[in-house]
BADO-340574 format. One record per residue (C-alpha): residue in one letter; y, z, x. Coordinates in Angstrom, 2 decimals, m for minus. Layout:
BEGIN
+------+---------+---------+---------+
: type :      yy :      zz :      xx :
+------+---------+---------+---------+
:    A :       Y :       Z :       X :
...
+------+---------+---------+---------+
END
This chain:
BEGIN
+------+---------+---------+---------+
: type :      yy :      zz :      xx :
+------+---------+---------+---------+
:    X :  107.19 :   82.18 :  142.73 :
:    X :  107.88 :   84.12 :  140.02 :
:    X :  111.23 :   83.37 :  138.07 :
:    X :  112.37 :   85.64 :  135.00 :
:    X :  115.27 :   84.66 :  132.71 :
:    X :  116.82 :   87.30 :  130.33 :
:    X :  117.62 :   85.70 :  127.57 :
:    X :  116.16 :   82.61 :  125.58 :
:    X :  119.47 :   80.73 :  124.03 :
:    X :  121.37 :   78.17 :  125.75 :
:    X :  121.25 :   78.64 :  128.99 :
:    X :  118.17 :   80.54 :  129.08 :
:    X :  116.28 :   77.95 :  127.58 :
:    X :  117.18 :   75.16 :  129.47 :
:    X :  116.99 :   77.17 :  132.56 :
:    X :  113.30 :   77.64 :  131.62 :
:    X :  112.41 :   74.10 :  130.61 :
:    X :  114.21 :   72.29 :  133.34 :
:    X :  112.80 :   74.28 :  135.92 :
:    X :  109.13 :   73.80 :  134.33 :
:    X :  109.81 :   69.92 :  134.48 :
:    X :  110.88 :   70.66 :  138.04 :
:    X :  107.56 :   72.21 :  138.88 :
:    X :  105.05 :   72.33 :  136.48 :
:    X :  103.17 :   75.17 :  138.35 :
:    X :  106.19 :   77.91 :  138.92 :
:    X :  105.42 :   81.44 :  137.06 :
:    X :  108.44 :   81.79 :  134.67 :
:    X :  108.91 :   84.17 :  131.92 :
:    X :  111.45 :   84.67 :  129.10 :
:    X :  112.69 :   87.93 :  128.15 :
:    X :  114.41 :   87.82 :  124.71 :
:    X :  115.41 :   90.43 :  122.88 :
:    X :  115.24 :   88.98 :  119.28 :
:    X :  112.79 :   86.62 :  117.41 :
:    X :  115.14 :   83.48 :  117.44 :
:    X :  115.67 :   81.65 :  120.45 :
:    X :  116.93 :   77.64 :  121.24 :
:    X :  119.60 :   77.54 :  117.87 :
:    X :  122.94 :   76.14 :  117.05 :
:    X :  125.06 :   79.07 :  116.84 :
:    X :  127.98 :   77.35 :  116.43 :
:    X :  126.43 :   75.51 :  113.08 :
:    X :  126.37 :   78.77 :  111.78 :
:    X :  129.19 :   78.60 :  109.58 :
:    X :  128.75 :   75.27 :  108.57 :
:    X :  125.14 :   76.04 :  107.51 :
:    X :  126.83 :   79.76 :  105.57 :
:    X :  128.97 :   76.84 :  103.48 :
:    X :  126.29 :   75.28 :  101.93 :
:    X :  123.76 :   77.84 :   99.83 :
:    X :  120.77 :   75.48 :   99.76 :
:    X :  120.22 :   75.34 :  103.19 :
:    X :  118.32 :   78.03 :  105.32 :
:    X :  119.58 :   79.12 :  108.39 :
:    X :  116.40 :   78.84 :  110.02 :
:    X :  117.23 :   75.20 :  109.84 :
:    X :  119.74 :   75.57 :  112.88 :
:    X :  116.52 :   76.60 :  115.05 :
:    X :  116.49 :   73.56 :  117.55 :
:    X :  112.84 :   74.41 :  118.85 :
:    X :  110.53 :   76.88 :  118.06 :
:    X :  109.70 :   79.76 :  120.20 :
:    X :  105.88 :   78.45 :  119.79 :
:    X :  106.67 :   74.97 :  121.07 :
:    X :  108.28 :   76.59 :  124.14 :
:    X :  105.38 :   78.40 :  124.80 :
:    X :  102.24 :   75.59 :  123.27 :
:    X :  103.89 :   72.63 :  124.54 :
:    X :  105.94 :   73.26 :  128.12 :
:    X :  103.26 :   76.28 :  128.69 :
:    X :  106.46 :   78.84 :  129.47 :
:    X :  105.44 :   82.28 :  129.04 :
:    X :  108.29 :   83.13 :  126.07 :
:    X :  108.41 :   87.02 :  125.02 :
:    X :  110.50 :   87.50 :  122.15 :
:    X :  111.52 :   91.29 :  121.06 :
:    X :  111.49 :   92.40 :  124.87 :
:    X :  114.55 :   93.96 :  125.04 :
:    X :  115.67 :   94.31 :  128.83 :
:    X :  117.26 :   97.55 :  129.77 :
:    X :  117.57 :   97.79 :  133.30 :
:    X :  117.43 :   95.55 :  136.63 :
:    X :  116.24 :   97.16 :  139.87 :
:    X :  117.25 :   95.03 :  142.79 :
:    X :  115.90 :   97.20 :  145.12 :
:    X :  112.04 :   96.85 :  143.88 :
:    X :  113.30 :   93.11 :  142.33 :
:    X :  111.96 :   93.77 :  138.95 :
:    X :  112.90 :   94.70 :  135.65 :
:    X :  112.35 :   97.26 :  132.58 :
:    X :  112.65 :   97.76 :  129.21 :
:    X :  111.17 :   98.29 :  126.05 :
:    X :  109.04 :   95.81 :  123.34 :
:    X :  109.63 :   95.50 :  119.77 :
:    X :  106.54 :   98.04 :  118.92 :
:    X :  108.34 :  100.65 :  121.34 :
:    X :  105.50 :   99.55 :  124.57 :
:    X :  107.51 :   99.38 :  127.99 :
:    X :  107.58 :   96.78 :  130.34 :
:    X :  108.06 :   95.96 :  133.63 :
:    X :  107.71 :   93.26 :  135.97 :
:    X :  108.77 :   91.73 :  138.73 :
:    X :  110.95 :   89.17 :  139.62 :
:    X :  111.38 :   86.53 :  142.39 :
:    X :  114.37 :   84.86 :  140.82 :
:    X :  116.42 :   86.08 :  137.71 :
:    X :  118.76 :   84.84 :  136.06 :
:    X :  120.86 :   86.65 :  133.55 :
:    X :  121.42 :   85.08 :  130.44 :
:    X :  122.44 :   87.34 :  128.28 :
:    X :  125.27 :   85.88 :  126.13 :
:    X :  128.33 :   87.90 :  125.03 :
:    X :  128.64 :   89.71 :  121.68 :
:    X :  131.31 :   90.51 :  119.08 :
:    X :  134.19 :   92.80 :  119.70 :
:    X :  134.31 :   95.19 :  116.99 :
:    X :  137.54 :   97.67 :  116.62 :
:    X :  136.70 :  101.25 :  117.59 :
:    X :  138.05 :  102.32 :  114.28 :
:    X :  137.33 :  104.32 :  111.45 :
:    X :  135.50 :  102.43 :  108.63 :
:    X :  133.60 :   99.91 :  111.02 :
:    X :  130.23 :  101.15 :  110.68 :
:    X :  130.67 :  100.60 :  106.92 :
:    X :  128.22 :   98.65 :  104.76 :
:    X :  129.42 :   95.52 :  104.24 :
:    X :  131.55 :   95.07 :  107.62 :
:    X :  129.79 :   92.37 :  109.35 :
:    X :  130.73 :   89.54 :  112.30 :
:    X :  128.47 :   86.39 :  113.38 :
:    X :  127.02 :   86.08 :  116.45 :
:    X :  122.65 :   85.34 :  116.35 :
:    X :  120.64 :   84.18 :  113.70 :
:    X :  120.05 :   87.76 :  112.17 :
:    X :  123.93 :   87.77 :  111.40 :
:    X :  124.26 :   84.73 :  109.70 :
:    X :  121.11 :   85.58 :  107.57 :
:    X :  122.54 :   89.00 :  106.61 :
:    X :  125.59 :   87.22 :  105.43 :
:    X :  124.23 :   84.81 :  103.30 :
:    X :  121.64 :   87.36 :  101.65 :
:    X :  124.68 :   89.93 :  101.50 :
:    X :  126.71 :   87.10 :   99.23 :
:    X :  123.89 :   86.55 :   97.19 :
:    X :  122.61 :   90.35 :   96.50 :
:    X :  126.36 :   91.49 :   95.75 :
:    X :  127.85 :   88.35 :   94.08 :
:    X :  130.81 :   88.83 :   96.66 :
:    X :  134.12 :   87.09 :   95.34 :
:    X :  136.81 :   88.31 :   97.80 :
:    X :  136.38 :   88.59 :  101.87 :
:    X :  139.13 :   90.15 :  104.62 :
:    X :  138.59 :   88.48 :  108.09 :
:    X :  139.89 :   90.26 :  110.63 :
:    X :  141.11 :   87.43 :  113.13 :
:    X :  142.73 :   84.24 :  113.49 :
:    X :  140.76 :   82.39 :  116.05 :
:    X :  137.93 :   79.60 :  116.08 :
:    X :  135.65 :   81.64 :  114.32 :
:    X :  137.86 :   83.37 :  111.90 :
:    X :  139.25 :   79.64 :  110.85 :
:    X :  135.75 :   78.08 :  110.24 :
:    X :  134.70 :   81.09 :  108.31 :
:    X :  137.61 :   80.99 :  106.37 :
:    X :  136.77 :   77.37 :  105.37 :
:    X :  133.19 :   78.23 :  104.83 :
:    X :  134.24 :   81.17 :  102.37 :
:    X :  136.39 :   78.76 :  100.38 :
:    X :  134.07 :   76.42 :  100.23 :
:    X :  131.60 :   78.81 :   98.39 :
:    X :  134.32 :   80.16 :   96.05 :
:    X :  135.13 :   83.01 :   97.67 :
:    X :  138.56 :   84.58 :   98.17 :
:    X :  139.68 :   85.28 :  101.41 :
:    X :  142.81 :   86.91 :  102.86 :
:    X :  143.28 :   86.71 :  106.89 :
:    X :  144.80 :   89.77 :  108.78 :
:    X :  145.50 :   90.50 :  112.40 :
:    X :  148.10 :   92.42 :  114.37 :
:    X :  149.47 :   90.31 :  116.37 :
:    X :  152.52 :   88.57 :  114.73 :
:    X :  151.98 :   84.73 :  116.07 :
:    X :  149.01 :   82.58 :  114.34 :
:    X :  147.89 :   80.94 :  116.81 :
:    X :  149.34 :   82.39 :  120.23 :
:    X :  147.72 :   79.61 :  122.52 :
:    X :  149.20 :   76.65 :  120.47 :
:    X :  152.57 :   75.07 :  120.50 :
:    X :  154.43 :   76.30 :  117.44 :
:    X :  154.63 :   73.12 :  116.11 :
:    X :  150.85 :   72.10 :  115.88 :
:    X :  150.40 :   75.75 :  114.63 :
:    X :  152.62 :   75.31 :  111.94 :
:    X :  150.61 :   72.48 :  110.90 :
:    X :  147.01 :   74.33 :  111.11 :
:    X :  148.54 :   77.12 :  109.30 :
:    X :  150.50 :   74.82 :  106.73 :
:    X :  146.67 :   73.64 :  105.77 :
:    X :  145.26 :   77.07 :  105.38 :
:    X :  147.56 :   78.19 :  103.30 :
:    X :  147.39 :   74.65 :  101.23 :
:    X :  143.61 :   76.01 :  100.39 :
:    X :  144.91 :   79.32 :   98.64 :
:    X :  144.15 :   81.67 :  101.57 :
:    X :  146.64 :   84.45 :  102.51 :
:    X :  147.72 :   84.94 :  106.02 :
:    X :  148.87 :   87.94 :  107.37 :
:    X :  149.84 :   88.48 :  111.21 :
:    X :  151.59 :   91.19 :  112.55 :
:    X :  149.56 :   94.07 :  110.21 :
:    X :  147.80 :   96.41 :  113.01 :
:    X :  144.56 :   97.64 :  110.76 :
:    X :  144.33 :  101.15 :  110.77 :
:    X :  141.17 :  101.99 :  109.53 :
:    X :  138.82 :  100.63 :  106.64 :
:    X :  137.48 :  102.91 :  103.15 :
:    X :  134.91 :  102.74 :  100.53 :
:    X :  136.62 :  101.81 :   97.06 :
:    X :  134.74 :  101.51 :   94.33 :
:    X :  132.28 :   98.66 :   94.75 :
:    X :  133.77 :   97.39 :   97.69 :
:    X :  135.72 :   98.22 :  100.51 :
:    X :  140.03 :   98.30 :  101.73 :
:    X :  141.32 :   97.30 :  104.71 :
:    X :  143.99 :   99.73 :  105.22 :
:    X :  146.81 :   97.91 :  107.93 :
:    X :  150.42 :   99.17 :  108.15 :
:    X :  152.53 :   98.39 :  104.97 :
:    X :  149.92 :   96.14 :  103.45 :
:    X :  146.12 :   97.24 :  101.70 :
:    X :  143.80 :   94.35 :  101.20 :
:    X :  141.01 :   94.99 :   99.22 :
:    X :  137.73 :   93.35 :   99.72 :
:    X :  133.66 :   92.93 :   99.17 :
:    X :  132.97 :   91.94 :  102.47 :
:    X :  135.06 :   92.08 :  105.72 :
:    X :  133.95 :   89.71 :  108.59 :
:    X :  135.34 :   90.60 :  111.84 :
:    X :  136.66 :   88.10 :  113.94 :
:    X :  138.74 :   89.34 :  116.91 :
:    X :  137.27 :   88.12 :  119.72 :
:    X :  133.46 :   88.20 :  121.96 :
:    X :  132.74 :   90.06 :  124.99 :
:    X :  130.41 :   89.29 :  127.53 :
:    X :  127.03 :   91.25 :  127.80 :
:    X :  127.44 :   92.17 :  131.16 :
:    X :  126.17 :   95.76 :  131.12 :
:    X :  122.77 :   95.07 :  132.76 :
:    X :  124.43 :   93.39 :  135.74 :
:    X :  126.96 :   95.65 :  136.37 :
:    X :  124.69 :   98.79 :  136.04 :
:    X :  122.05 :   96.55 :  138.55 :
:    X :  125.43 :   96.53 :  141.29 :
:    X :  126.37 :   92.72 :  140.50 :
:    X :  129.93 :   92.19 :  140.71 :
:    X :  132.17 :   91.18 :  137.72 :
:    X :  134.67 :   89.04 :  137.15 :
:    X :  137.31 :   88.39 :  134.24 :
:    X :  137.21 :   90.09 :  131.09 :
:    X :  134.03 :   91.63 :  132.49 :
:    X :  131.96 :   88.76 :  132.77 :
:    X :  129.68 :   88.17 :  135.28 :
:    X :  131.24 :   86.71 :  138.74 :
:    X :  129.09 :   83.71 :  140.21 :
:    X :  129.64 :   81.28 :  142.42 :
:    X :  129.92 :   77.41 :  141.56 :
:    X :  126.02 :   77.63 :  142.22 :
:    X :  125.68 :   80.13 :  139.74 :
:    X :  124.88 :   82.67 :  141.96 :
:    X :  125.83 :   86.33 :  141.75 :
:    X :  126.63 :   88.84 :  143.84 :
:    X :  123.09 :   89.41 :  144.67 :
:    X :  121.51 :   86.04 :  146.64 :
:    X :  118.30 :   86.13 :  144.30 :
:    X :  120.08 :   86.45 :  140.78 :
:    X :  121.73 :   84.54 :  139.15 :
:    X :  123.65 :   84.61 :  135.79 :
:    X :  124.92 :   81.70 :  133.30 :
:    X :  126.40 :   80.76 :  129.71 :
:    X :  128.84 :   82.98 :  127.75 :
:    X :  128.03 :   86.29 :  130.04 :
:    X :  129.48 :   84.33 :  133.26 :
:    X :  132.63 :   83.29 :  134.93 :
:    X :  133.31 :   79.50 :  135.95 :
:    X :  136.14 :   78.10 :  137.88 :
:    X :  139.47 :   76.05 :  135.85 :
:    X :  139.22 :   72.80 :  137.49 :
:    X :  143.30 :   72.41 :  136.87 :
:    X :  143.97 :   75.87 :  138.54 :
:    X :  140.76 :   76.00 :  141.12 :
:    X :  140.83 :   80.00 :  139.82 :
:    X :  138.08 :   81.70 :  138.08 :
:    X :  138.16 :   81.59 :  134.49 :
:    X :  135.94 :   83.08 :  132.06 :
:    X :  135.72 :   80.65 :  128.53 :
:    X :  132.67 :   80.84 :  126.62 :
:    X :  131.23 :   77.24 :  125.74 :
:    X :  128.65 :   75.44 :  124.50 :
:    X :  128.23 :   72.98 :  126.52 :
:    X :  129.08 :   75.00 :  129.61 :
:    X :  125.86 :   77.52 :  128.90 :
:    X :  123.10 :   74.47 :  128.23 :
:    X :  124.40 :   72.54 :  131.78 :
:    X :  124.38 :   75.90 :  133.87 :
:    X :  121.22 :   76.98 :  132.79 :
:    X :  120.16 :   72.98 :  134.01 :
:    X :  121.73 :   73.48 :  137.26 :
:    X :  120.29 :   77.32 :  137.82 :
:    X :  116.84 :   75.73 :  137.22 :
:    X :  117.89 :   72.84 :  139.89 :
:    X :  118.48 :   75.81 :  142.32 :
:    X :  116.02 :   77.76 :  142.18 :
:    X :  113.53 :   75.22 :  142.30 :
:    X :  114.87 :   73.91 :  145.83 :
:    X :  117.47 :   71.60 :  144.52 :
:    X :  121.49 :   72.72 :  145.41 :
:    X :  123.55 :   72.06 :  142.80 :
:    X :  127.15 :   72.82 :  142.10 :
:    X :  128.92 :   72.85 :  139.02 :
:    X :  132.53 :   71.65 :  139.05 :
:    X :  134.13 :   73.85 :  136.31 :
:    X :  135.37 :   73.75 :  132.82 :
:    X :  139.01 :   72.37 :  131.41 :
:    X :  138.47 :   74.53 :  128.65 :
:    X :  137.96 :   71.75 :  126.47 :
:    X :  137.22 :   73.03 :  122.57 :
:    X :  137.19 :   71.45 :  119.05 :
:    X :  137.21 :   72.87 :  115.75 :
:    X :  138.04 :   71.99 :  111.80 :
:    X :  139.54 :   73.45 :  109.06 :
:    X :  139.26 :   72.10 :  105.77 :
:    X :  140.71 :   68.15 :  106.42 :
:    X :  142.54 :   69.54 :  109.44 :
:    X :  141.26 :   68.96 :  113.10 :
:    X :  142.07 :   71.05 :  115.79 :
:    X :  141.65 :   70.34 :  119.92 :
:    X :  142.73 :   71.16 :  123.35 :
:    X :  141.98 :   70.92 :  126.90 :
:    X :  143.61 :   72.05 :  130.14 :
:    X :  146.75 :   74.51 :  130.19 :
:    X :  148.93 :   75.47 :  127.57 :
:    X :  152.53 :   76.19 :  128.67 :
:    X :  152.32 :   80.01 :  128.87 :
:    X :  149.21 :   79.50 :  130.88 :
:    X :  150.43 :   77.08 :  133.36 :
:    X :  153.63 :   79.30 :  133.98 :
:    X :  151.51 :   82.56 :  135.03 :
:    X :  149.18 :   80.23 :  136.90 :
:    X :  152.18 :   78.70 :  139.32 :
:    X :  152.57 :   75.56 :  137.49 :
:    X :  156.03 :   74.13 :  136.54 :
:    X :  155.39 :   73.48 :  133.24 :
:    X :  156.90 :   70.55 :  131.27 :
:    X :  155.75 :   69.88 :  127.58 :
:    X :  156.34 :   67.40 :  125.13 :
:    X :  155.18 :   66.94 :  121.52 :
:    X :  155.24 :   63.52 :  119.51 :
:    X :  153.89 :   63.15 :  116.30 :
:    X :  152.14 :   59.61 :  116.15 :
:    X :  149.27 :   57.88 :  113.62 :
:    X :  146.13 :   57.62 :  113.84 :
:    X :  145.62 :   53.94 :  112.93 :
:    X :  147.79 :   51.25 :  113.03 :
:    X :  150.85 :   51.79 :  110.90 :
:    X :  149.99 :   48.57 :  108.42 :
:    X :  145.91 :   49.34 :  108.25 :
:    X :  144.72 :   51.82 :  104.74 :
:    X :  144.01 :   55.55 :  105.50 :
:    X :  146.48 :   56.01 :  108.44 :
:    X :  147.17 :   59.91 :  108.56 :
:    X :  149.28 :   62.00 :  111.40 :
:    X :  148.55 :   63.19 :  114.54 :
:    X :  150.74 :   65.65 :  116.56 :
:    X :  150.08 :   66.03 :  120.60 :
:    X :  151.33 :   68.52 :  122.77 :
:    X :  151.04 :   67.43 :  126.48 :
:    X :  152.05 :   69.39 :  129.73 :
:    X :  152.82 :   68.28 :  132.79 :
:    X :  153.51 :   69.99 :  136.23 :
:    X :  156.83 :   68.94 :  137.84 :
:    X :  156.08 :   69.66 :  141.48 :
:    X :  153.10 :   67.63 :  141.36 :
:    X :  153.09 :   65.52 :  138.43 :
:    X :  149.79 :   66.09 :  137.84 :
:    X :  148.51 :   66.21 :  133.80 :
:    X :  147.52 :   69.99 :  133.29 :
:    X :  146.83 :   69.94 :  129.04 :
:    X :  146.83 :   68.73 :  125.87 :
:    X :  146.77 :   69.95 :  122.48 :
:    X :  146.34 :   67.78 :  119.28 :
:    X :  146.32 :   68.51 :  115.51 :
:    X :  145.19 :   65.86 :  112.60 :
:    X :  143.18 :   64.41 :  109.76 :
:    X :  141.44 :   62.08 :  111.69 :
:    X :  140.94 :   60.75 :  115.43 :
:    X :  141.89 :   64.02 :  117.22 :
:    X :  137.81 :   65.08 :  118.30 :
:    X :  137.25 :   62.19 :  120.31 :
:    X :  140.55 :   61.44 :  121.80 :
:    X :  140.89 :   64.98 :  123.20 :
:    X :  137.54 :   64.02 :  125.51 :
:    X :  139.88 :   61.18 :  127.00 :
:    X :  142.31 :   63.79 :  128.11 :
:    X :  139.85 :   66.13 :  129.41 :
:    X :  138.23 :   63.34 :  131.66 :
:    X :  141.64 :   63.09 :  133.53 :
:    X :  141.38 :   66.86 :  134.23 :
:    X :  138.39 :   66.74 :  135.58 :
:    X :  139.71 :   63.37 :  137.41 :
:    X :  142.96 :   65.10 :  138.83 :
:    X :  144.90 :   62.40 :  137.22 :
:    X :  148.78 :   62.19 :  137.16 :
:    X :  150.71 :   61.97 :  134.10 :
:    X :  151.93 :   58.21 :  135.84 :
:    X :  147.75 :   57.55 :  135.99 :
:    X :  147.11 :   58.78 :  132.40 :
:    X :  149.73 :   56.89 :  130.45 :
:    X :  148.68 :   53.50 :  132.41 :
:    X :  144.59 :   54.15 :  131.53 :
:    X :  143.34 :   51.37 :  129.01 :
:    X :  142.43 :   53.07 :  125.99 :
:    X :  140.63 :   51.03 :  123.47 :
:    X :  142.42 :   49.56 :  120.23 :
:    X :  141.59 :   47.98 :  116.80 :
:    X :  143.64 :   48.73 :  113.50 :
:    X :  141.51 :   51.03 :  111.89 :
:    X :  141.14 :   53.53 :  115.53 :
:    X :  144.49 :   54.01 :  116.34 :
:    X :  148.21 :   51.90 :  116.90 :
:    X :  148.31 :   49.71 :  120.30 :
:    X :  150.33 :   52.57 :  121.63 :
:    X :  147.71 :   55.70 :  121.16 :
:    X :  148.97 :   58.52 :  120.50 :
:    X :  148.05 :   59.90 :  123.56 :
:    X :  149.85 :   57.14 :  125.47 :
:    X :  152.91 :   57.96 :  123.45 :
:    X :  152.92 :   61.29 :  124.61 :
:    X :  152.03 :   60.41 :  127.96 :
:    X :  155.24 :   57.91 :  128.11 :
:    X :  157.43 :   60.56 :  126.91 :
:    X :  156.39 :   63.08 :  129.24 :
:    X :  156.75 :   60.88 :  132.03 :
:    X :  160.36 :   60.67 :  130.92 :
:    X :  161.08 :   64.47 :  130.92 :
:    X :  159.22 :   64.99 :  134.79 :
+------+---------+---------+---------+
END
């Protein structure tokens, strides 16, 4: 049997090596349209921070090792451009312009999603760039380097736009953040918002929401961002509104789509079509708090579909449960994390919504170093189950989200939650985590 994967990141990759371990003898080729494959994309902007390092050095395993070592047949610079379900194979077109085409008896699509980038006048300028692959992150740090750049605009407000923002600063740069919607953070309690934002700002960056950009120009030896009633000028803009995913193959092959365009599958990974299937950031997955399809583009979610993809099509039925949505970031000392349902979320989902948000420490209140952390927590009235949390601090917010996001996955009520047995020592967190704090004091309000 002859299985092809399109695409040789996260999911691709482990697609292909678990289903080599699964049997050594199956016929599967990569199809990837670049010359990286297997890297940390989201190291990216931790690696653009620091000027020594390379950003080669985010390459978890070498396209050779794939191909000397687990003996898969890995064809970088084969750009697919068309899947023919009819004949089961597919075309397209190799780095030195040769075609291709072979056939398939599994596929699976694997083809990521990419950066939205406004259809606007001025975006195709020199100097406008986003991160997605390798080949952006290089261009960014050689672009610093060859034009001494001093001031960037990111467009954006998001993951992304907050870890570049940090990784700017970091390297001396300037940076002023813009977007046109008027709220900072729209998913986040106002509170914890106020307290990311409170650290941006803290780190000499300007924020300004609610400025709809109208269109970017040349000036001088850089470029301005031209938004209504405010000009930012700028050597480098780095666009951050938002990904997409790469869908355009599957729906053009008949697949059916889902949310946002992505790629419907079922919790086998399956599409639309019984022999392909799809995975990582160009595919839906279900909520496991709201059963519904959702379509949030993760790490961790791309690596274990590709695992269980490989599973099926090597004879073994797997299904994957779903995602809470679970995510983590930094900026500067300030952590960031949520899982589940926000409020607005759980309202348009059928929820009945009850928050609460306490403010408690991260160690015990007598033990050196003890810093805040705030926690939003939602509950659902009718059913008391626990549908989200949110947390922002210095320390001790990473980790203690993953507690929360185990009790999604569980079903768990509020009532279940706050009575868990959370570990405690002085320097971790008070007897009464915060989490159980908030737990307690949501019980009160359901």
């Amino acid at each position: 049997m002859r299985f092809i994967i399109i695409g040789g990141d996260a999911a691709g990759m482990s697609a292909a090596s678990r289903a080599k371990r699964n049997k050594p003898d199956m016929d599967i080729i990569v199809l990837e349209k670049t010359s990286d494959v297997s890297y940390s994309a989201c190291g990216m902007p931790y690696n653009l921070a620091d000027s020594e390092r390379k950003m080669d050095d985010l390459v978890v395993r070498q396209a050779h090792v794939f191909r000397e070592r687990q003996k898969i047949d890995l064809r970088t610079g084969h750009n697919v451009e068309t899947i023919d379900v009819i004949r089961k194979a597919v075309t397209g077109t190799m780095r030195d312009g040769r075609k291709f085409d072979l056939a398939y008896d599994k596929l699976l699509i694997a083809t990521g999603a990419s950066p939205v980038i406004p259809e606007l006048p001025g975006f195709d300028l020199p100097g406008i760039t986003s991160m997605k692959i390798l080949d952006d992150g290089r261009f960014i740090k050689q672009f610093i380097t060859d034009n001494r750049v001093k001031k960037v605009v990111i467009i954006g407000m998001g993951y992304i736009a907050l870890e570049m923002c940090e990784a700017f600063r970091t390297l001396g740069i300037d940076v002023d953040m813009v977007k046109p919607r008027a709220v900072f953070i729209p998913w986040m309690n106002d509170r914890l918002a106020s307290a990311v934002k409170t650290e941006v700002e803290r780190n000499n960056v300007g924020i300004h929401p609610g400025h709809r950009i109208e269109k970017i120009e040349k000036s001088g030896d850089g470029l301005k961002v031209i938004c209504s009633n405010l000009d930012l000028s700028c050597q480098m803009l780095f666009v951050a509104v938002g990904v997409s995913p790469n869908s355009q193959l599957a729906e053009d092959a008949g697949l059916e789509l889902g949310l946002s365009r992505s790629i419907s599958v079922d919790k086998t990974l399956c599409t639309s079509n019984p022999d392909i299937y799809a995975a990582g950031d160009c595919a839906d997955a279900y909520h496991i708090v709201t059963g519904r399809k959702t379509w949030i583009p993760l790490a961790l979610r791309a690596n274990r579909s590709g695992w269980a993809v490989a599973d099926n099509v090597t004879g073994t039925k797997v299904e994957l449960q779903g995602v809470a949505g679970t995510a983590v970031f930094k900026v500067f000392d300030i952590q960031v994390a949520r899982t589940g349902l926000g409020i607005e979320e759980a309202k348009e989902t059928g929820f009945e919504p009850v928050e609460v948000v306490i403010e408690g420490r991260s160690r015990a209140h007598a033990h050196p170093g003890s810093s805040s952390i705030i926690v939003q927590m939602v509950g659902d009235r009718k059913s008391g189950r626990l549908i989200g949390v949110q947390m922002v601090g210095k320390e001790g917010v990473a980790h203690r989200i993953n507690a929360a996001a185990v009790a999604l996955h569980a079903g768990m009520t509020v009532d279940q939650f706050a009575d868990t047995d959370l570990a405690y020592a002085p320097p971790f967190s008070p007897v009464w985590d915060p989490m159980l704090t908030a737990a307690i004091q949501l019980l009160k309000q359901l």
